[in-house]
N, C-alpha and C positions, 0 to 999 in steps of 0.2 A: 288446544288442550290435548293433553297424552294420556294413554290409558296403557296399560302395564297386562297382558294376561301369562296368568301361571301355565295356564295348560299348552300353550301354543310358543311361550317364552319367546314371546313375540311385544312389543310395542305400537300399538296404533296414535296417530294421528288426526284429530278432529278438527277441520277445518273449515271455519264459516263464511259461505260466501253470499255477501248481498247481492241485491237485485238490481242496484246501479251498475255494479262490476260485472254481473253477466251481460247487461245491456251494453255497455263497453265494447263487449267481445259481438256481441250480436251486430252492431253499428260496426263495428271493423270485418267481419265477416261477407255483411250485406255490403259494404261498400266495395268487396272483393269479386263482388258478384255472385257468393255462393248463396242457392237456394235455400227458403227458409226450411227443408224438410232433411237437406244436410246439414244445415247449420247446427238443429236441434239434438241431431245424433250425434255431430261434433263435442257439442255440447256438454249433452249426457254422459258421453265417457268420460270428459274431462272432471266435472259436476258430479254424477252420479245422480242419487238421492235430495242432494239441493238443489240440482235443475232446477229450472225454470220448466212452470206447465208449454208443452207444444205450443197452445192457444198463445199462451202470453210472447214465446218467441215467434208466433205467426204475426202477432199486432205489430208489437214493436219493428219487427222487417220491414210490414206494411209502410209505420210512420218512419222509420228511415227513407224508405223510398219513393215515399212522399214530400222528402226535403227536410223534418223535424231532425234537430242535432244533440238536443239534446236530453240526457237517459231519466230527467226526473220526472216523476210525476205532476201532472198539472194542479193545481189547487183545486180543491174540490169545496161544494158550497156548504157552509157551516165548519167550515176546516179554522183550524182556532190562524191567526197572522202572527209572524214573527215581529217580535218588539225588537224595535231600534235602541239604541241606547240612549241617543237625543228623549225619544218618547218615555223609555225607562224610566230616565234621570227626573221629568216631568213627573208625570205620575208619581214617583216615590218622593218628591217633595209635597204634592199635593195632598197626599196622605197621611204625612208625617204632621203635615199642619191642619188639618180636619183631627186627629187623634191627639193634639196639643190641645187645640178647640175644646174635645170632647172632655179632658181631663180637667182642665179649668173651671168647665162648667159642674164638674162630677164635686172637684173638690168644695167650688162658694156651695154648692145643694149639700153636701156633707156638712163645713162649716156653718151656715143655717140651719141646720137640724140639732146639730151640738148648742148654736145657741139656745134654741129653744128649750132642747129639754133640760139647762140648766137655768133656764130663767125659773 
């Protein structure tokens, strides 16, 4: 995104960077052999403000250099699972036919009540 200032009549540039794209850089840095405390200052210039916390480019160094490859996060417990589409497909018919169920039943309980209150 671009921002426009009058007084500097100047244009900036805002640019978002995730945290897998810094880890990227972090695993190609660390497999360069640079240390995590240049890395992080590497970093920072390039980053800024979106850096990554110190800490966080300390871990990740750690798990690259401990053999991990790659930059995602591991599942954490209670973490919602991504739906397949095989299982999608499942479910959204199972649903659609429990809500058919339901309306069949909703309509005879309707049509018996209409009987009655015209008997």
């Amino acid at each position: 995104m671009a921002a426009y200032c009058r007084c500097t009549n100047t244009v900036t540039v805002s640019v978002t960077y995730t945290s897998e794209e810094q880890r990227y850089v972090n695993r190609f840095l660390r497999s360069e052999g640079v240390k995590p405390t240049e890395n992080h200052r590497r970093m920072n210039v390039e980053y800024g403000d979106a850096c990554l916390p110190q800490q966080q480019v300390y871990k990740w160094s750690r798990k690259f250099a401990n053999g991990v490859t790659s930059v995602e996060d591991a599942p954490r417990p209670g973490q919602v699972e991504v739906v397949t589409t095989q299982n999608h497909q499942q479910t959204t018919v199972m649903l659609v036919s429990r809500r058919k169920r339901k309306e069949k039943k909703i309509n005879k309980n309707i049509l018996e009540l209409q009987a009655l209150g015209t008997s």
